[in-house]
C-alpha positions in Angstrom: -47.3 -15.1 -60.4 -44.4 -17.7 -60.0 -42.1 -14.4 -60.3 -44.0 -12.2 -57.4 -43.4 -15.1 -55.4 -39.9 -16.2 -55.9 -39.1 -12.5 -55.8 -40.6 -12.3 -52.2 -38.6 -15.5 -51.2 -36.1 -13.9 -52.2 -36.5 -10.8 -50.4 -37.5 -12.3 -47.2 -34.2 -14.6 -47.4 -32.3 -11.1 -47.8 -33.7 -9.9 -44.4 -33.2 -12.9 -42.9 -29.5 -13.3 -43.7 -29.4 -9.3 -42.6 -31.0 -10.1 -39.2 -28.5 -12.7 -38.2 -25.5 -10.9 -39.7 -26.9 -7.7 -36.8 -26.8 -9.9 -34.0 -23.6 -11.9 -34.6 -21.6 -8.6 -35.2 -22.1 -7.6 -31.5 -20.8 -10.9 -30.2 -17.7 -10.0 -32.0 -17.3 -6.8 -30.8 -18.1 -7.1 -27.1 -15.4 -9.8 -26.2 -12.6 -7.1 -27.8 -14.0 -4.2 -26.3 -13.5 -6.0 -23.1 -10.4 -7.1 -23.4 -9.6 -3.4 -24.5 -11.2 -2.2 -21.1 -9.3 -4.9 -19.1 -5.8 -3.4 -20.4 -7.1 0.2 -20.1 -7.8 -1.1 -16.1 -4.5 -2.3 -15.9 -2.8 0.3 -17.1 -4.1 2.7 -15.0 -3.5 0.5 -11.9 0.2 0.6 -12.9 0.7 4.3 -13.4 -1.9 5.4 -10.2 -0.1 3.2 -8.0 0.9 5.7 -4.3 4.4 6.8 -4.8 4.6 5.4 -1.2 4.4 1.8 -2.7 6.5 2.9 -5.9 9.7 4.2 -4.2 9.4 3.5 -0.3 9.7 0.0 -0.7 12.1 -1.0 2.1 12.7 -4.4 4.1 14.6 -4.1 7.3 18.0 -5.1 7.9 19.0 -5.5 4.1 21.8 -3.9 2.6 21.1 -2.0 -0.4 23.6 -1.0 -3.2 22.8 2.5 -4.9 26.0 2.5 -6.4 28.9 0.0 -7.0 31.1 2.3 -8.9 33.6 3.0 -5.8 36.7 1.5 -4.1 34.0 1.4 -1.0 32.7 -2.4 -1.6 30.9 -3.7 1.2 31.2 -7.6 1.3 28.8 -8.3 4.3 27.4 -6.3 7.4 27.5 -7.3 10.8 25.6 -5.2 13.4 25.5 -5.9 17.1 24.0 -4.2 19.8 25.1 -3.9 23.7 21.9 -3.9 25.7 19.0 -5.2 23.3 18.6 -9.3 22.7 22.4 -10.1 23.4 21.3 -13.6 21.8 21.7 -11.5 18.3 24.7 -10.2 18.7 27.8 -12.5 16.7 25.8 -13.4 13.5 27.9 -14.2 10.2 28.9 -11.0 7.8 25.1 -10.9 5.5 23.4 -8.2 3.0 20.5 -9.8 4.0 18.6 -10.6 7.4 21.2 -8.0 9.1 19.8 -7.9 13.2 17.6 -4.4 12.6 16.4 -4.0 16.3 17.8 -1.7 18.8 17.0 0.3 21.3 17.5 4.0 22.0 20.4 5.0 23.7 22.1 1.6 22.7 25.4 1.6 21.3 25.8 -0.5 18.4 29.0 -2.0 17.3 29.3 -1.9 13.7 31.5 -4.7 11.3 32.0 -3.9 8.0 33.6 -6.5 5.4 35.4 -5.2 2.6 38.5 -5.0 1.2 38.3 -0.6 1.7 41.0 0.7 4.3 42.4 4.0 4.0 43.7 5.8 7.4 44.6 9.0 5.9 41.0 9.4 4.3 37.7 11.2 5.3 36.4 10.1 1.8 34.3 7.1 3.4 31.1 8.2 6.0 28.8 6.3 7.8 25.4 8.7 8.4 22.1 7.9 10.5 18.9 9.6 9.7 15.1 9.4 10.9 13.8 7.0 7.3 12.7 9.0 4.5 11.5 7.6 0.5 15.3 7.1 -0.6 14.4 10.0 -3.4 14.2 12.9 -1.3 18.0 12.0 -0.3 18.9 13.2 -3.7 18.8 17.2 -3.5 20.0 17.5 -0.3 24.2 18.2 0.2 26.1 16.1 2.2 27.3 18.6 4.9 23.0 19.6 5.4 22.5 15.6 5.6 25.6 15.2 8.3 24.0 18.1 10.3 20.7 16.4 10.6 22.4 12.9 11.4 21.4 10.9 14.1 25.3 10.0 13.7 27.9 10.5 11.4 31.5 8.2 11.9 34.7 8.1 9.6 35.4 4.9 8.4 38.6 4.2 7.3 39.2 0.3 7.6 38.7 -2.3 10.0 41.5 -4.0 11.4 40.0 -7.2 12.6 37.1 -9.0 12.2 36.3 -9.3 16.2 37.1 -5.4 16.3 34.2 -2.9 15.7 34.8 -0.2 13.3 32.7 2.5 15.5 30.2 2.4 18.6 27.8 5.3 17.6 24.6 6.0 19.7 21.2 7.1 18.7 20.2 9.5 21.8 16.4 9.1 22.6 16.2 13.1 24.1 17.0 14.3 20.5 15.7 11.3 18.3 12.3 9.5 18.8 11.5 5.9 17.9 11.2 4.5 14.9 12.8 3.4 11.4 16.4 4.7 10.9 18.3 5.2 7.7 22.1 4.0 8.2 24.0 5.3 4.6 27.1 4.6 3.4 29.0 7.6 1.6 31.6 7.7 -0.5 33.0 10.9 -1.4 29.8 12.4 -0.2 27.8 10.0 -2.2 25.6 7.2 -1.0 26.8 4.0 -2.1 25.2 1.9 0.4 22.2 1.7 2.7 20.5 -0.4 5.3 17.3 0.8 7.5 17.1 -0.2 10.9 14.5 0.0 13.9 15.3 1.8 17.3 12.8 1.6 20.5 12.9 2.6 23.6 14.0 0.7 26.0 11.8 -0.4 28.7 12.3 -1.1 32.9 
């Protein structure tokens, strides 16, 4: 009798121990298979993020450098304009916080510091183009992108730093309003490039 019933303590003891063992396994398992879900979540954050976001990530009136392998280095930009917020004009050489605004039909005086200056070459190029993602600059030739321009000057040096490299024009009858791509070549390669903003002017 003492057996049967020591056999069922026993037993029931087995059970118990069983029961708990069942419930404390899930605890274990659900914080991981959370944190598992959290890094899936994140990861697929990352790699849906719009390509717009990815690679059309732009900030107005900073010089960017796409390649620093040339003879081409630009130091500083200066940019002044001859009808829109005079007040702007005369601001220090910057890669940063270059005046952006303009209008239409404005002429904008361009200063470029570097140490580059080479009158018998065509090998440097300032272009201006409606914006696109900086990627889709990357198939197209040089001679289809100076076609398409907005403007395309010759820089060659700059012989003081009062004196304006070139004057160029962005004519509102051919070229609406909107962000502009300035680029910076060097032997048909883009070494440089700021965006700007161009508006109409208004009476």
């Amino acid at each position: 009798m003492k057996k049967a019933f020591a056999i069922i303590i026993c037993l029931a003891l087995i059970f118990s121990l069983a029961a708990c063992g069942g419930k404390v396994q899930p605890e274990e398992t659900e914080p991981a298979s959370s944190e598992a879900e959290i890094t899936a979540a994140s990861e697929t954050e990352t790699v849906t993020l719009p390509s717009s976001a990815a690679e059309d990530n732009y900030t107005l009136g900073t010089l960017v450098t796409v390649n620093g392998e040339t003879p081409f280095v630009i130091n500083g930009l200066r940019l002044d304009g001859n009808r829109s917020a005079g007040e702007n004009n005369g601001r220090p050489y910057a890669t940063e916080g270059i005046r952006s605004g303009f209008f239409l039909d404005e002429r904008i005086s361009f200063y470029i510091d570097t140490p580059y200056s080479n009158p018998d070459s065509e090998d440097a190029k300032v272009l201006c183009l409606p914006h696109r993602s900086f990627n889709k600059y990357e198939n197209i030739p040089f001679d289809e992108l100076a076609e398409e321009a907005a403007f395309c000057e010759t820089f060659t040096g700059q012989e003081s730093e009062e004196i304006s490299c070139f004057d160029p024009y962005v004519f509102s009858e051919e070229f609406g309003e909107g962000d502009y791509d300035v680029l910076f070549t060097y032997q048909g390669g883009i070494v440089y490039y700021i965006v700007i903003n161009l508006t109409p002017e208004t009476f």
